[in-house]
N, C-alpha and C positions, 0 to 999 in steps of 0.2 A: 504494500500500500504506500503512494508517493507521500511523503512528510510535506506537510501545509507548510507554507513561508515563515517565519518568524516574524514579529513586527518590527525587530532591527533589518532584517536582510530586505523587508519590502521598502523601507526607511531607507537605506542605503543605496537602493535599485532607484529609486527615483529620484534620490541627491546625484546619483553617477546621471541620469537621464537629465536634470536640469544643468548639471557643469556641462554635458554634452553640448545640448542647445545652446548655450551662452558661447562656448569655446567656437564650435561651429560657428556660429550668427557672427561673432564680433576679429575673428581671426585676418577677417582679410582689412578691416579696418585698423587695428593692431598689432601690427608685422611681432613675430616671435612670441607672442601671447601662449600659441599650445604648449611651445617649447616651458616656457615658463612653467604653467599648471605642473607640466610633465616632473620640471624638477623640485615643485614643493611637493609632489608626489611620493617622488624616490626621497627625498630628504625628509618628510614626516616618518617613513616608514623606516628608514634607516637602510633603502635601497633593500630590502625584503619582498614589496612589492612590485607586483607584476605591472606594466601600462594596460592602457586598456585598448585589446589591438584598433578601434577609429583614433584614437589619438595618437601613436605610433606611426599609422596612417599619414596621419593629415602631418603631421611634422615632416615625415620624409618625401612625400611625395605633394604634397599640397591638393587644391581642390581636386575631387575626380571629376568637377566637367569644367573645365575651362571657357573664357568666354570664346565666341566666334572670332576667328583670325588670330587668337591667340598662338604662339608659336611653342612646341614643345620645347622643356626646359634640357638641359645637355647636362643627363646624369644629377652629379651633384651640382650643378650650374642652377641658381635660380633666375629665373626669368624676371626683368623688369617689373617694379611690385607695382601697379596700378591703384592698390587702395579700397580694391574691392573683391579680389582672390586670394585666398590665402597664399604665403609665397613658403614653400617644402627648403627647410633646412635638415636634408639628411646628417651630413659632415655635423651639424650643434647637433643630433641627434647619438650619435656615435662617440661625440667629445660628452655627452652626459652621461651615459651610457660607463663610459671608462671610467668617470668621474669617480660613479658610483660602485666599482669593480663588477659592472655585471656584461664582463667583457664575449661570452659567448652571446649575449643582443647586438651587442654592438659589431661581431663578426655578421649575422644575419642583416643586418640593415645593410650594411657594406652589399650583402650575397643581393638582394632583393632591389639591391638599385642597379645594380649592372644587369643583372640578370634582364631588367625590364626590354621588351622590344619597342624598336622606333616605331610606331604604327607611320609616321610621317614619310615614313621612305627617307632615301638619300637625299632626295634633295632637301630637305628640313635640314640639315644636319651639314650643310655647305657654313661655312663663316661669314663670306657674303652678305649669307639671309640673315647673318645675328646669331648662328647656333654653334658656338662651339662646346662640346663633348668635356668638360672638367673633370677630373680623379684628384684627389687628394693622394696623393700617393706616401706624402710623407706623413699622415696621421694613421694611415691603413702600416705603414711602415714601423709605426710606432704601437698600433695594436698588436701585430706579427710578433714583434719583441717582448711585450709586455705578457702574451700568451706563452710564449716560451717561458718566460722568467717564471711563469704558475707552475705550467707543469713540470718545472727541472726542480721545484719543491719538496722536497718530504710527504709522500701521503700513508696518513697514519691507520685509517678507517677503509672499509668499502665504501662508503657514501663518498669521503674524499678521491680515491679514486673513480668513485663511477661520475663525479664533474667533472673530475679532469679529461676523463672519457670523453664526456658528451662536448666542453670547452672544445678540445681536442677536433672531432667530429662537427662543430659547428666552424671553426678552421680550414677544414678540410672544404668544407662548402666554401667559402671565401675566397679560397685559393682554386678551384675549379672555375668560380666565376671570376674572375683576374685573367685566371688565362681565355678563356671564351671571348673577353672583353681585346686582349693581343690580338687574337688571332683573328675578330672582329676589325683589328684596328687595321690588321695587316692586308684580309680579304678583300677591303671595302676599299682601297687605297682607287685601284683602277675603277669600281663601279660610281665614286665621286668624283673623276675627272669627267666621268661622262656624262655623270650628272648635271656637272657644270654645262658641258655643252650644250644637254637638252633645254636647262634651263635661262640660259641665256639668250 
């Protein structure tokens, strides 16, 4: 038989549903606002707590409908803020993330931003048009190291090793997308010169 709600947990469900709406409604009018929430979030909690995957969302990726003629943003590249779209800081996303040692999230946002496909085609993604392709390389550089430094650690428990396991394995994804992201970079060389052609 399912257990009825508690009167905290339906108390809770509908303070999580009203920060939603505010965050949502007023983000694009207050550039960095999610990010915010997100870190009095992990800082109440003592970085224990989980985000809640639309605001995870909306931080790294910003609106999902953008307005007409808007141009996709390039990676972690945020597009021109207008003041009325939310604008996606993955990279603040990633640098909180670390902040708060919960460095297998901040592996998965890395994985989940490259990973994303250009619906826009090659030509979106000319400089030209305004799109260049951004990587942090040196903060993704500095998570890479900071994840080593964990697991060349001491682990004393099975619970300690099964994070480092999983740390380890969310790594492992990161670095799959890196490379997909090269060999993107290196395939695409010729299909953007021709781009350019068509498009000119």
């Amino acid at each position: 038989v399912p257990r009825a709600p508690t009167e905290g947990g339906v108390q809770s469900a509908m303070a999580m549903d009203l920060l939603r709406g505010y965050v949502e409604r007023h983000s694009g009018r207050c550039r960095g606002l999610a990010l915010a929430v997100a870190g009095r979030m992990l800082s109440s909690s003592e970085g224990t707590m989980d985000l809640p995957p639309w605001l995870a969302d909306l931080i790294a990726f910003g609106s999902r409908s953008p307005p007409p003629g808007a141009r996709p943003d390039g990676l972690f590249a945020s597009g021109a803020w207008d003041g009325t779209s939310p604008s996606p800081d993955p990279a603040g996303l990633v640098r909180l993330y670390m902040r708060h040692h919960r460095y297998g999230e901040a592996c998965s946002v890395v994985t989940s931003v490259l990973s994303r496909k250009d619906a826009g085609g090659l030509t979106s993604r000319l400089p030209e048009r305004g799109c260049v392709e951004v990587v942090p390389y040196g903060l993704i550089d500095m998570l890479w190291n900071v994840v080593d430094a964990v697991a060349s650690g001491r682990c004393e428990t099975d619970e300690e090793r099964g994070q480092v396991s999983d740390l380890l394995r969310k790594r492992e994804g990161m670095e799959r997308a890196l490379s997909g992201h090269f060999e993107s970079l290196r395939t695409s060389e010729d299909g953007i010169a021709s781009a350019r052609l068509l498009a000119s």
